[in-house]
N, C-alpha and C positions, 0 to 999 in steps of 0.2 A: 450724678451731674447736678453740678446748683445754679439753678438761674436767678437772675436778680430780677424782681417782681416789682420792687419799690425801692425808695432809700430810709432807712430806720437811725434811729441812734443806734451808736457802737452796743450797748446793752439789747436792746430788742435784737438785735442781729445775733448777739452770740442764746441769744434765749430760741433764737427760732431755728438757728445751727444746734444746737442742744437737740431741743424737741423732733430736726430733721436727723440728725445722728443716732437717736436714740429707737426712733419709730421706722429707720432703716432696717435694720436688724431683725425685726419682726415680720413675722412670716404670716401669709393669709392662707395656705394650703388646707389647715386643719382647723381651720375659727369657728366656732360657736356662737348661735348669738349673745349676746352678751346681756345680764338682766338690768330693765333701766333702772336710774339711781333714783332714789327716796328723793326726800325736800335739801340734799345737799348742792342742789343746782351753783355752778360758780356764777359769781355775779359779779359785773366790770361796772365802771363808774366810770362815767362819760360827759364833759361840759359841751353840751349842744345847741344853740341858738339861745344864747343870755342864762340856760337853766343848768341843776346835775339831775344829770337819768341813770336809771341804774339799767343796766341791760341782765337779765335771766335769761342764761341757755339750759333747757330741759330738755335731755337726752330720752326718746322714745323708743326707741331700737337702734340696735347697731351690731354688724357682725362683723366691723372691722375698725380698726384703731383710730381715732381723730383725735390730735390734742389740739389745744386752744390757750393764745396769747393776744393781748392785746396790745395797740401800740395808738395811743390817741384816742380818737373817736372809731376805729377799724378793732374790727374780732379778725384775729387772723386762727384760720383752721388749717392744719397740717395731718396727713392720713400718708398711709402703706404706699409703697411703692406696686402698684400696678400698671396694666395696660393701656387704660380709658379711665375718664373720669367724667360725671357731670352732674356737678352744682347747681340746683336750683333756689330759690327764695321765692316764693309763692308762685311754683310753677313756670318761674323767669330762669332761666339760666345765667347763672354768674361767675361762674368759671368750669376750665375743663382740662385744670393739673392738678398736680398731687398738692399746693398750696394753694387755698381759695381765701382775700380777701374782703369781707365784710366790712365796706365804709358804713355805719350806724349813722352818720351824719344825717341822711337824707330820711331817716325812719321814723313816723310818727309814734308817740304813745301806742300802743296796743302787742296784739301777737302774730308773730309770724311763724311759719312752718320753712323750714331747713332740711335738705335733703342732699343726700350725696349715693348716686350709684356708680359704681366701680367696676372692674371687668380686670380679672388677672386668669390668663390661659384659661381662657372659655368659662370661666364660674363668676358669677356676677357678683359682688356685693354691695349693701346698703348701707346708710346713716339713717337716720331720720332727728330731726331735734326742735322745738322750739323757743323762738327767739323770742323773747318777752321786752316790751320797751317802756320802762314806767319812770314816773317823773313825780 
């Protein structure tokens, strides 16, 4: 089922139908965690308040799939099809579907901590990441 979360350019739509069609498919039954990645962190580029920021997401743990698109100044994250979800960003909760968007708008320079647990037939899974905001 797709719900509409925002309104994107025609592009960003079909990249986030992509990433939702392809991360459908994938099963969390048997997941491993997965080992975090080296210095190949992706990095978005962002014009916020007169400046360009770069935004760094470094992936800490994860034992279940997130990919990630940007659309503006927003990190948009996409994960598995499960039961429950819950988004935090420094311990705030910011969403609680399977698509959580990231306005960067409002984030000062510095690092923040990124978190996602998950719940599909009784077995729980996590994300962890941080969001880096440098200018």
């Amino acid at each position: 089922m797709l719900k509409k979360i925002a309104t994107f350019s025609p592009l960003i739509t079909i990249i986030i139908f992509s990433l939702i069609s392809s991360s459908c498919s994938a099963s969390v039954s048997d997941v491993s965690p997965r080992p975090s990645p080296s210095a190949n962190a992706p990095e978005y580029k962002v014009y916020l308040r007169g400046f360009d920021y770069t935004i760094k997401i470094k992936e800490s743990y994860s034992d279940i799939s997130v990919a990630k698109a940007q659309n503006g100044s927003s990190i948009i994250f996409i994960t598995e099809d499960c039961d429950s979800y819950d988004w935090t960003l420094e311990e705030k909760q910011i969403g609680a579907d399977k698509i959580c968007l990231l306005d960067t708008s409002s984030l000062l320079a510095g690092t923040y901590s990124l978190s996602l647990e998950a719940e599909k037939n009784g077995k729980r899974y996590s994300y962890y990441a941080q969001i880096k905001v440098v200018n």
